[in-house]
Every structure is written in C-alpha cells, then in structure tokens.
N, C-alpha and C positions, 0 to 999 in steps of 0.2 A: 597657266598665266598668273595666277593668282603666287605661284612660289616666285615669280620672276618680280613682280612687285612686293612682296617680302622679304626677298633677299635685300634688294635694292633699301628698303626700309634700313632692315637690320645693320645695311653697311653705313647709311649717314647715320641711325641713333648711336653707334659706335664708334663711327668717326667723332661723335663730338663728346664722346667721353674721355676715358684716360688709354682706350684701345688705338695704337697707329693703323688705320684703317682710311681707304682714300674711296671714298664715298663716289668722288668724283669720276674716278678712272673707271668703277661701276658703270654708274648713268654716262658717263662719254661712250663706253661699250656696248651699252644697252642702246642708244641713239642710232650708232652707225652701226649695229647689228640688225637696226627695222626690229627691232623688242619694242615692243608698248607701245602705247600712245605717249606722244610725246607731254601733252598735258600732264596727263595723268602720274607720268615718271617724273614731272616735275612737282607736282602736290606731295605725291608719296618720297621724293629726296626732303621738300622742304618740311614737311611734317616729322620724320623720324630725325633727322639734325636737331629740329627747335625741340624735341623732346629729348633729346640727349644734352639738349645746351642747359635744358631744366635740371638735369640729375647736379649738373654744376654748379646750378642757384643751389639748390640746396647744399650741395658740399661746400660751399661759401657760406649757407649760413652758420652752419658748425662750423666754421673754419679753424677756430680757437682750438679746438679739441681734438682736430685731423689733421691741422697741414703737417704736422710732424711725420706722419706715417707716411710708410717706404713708398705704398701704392699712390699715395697725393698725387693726384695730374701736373701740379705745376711747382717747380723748383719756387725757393724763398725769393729767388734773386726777379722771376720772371711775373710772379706774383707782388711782389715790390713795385715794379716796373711798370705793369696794367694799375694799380693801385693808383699811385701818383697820374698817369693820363684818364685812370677813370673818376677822379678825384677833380681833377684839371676840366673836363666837359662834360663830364656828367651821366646821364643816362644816354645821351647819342653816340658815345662809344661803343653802345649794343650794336649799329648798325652795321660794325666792322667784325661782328663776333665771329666772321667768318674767316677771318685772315689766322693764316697759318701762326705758330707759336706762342702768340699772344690774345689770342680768341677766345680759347678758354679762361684763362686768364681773367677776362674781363667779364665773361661770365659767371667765374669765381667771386670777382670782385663785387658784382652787382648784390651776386645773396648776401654776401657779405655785410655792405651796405645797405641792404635791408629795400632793395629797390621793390617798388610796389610787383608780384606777380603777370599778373595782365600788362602792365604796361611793357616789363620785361620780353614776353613771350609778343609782343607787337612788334616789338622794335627789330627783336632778335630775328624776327620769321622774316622778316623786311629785307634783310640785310642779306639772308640767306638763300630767300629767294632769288632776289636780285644775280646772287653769287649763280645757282643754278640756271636759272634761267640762260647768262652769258654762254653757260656748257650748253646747254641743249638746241640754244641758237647754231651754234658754232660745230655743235655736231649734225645738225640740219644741213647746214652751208656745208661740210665736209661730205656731208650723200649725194648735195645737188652736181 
C-alpha cells in the first residue's frame, strides 16, 4: 500500500515540474480502481504537486541565470505571458497554479518575484487541492 501512495506522490511532484506526467490520470485510476483511501490519495496528490510547484519557486528565483537553458520548464514567450497576468493580480494567480501550460509559469513567476514562501505554498496547495479534490469526487460518482 505504501508503494501505491508513492507512486501516486512521485507522479503529481513530477507532474509539476518540467516532467509531462498526468498526475491526474494516476489518482482518477487509483479512485476507480477502489486503491486507497480516498482522503488520503487526496493529501498525498496535493502534497507531492505543491512540492513540485516549490522546485519552480526556486527555478524562478534563479531565473536570470537558467531560463536560457534547454531543460527550462517554460518557453520565453509563456513565461512572458504568466509574468504580465502575474504582475496584473498578483499572488492570487497561485490559486490557478494548476491549470495546464501556464501554471508553472506562474509558479516560475512567483520565485521570481520574490513571493514570500509560506504564503506561496498556501495559496498553491489551495488551488491544487481544490483541482484534486473535483477528480476524486468525480471518480466517486463514477463507482457509484
């Protein structure tokens, strides 16, 4: 049991790095397979995500010195792009950090801008959960 909630870890901290990894299709699997407790596959998605959306604060805070490099998670154009909206509202663009292509983005953006840690890691878990949570219901409703 304990590898089936590591896995499950390893695929959101991954998914929210520069790895295409679908976190999601994980924990939807694990749902309608009756794997885990449903709770609990929901802590361990939203823990290993928010700790992967942290490896991004940090590569935002270097950002000066890394976006150039091949491996960079996010193109000049899409980092541009989160910049200006996370510039535009500020730290409650964390709360979307979950949306596909621009999500990192903003979480690049945030170390960037030097957003306080904790408040970071609040907003982000927030937003994430919320995101799992919607799967985990909807994989419920899908065994009922």
């Amino acid at each position: 049991m304990v590898a089936l909630y590591g896995a499950l870890f390893l695929s959101a901290f991954l998914a929210a790095t520069i790895l295409p990894v679908s976190s999601e299709a994980v924990l939807a699997g694990l749902i309608v397979a009756g794997r885990g407790d449903p709770g609990l596959l929901l802590v361990v998605a939203t823990v290993g995500n928010t700790l992967g959306s942290v490896v991004n604060w940090v590569l935002g805070r270097g950002i000066g010195s890394l976006r150039d490099r091949r491996w960079f998670p996010v193109t000049p154009d899409r980092y541009e792009q989160a910049s200006r909206i996370f510039r535009r509202f500020g730290e409650w663009t964390l709360l979307f950090a979950w949306l596909p292509v621009v999500g990192d983005a903003f979480t690049i953006a945030a170390g960037a801008a030097r957003v306080n840690l904790g408040v970071f890691v609040a907003l982000v878990a927030i937003g994430k959960a919320a995101r799992y949570a919607v799967i985990v219901a909807g994989g419920l409703w899908a065994m009922a």
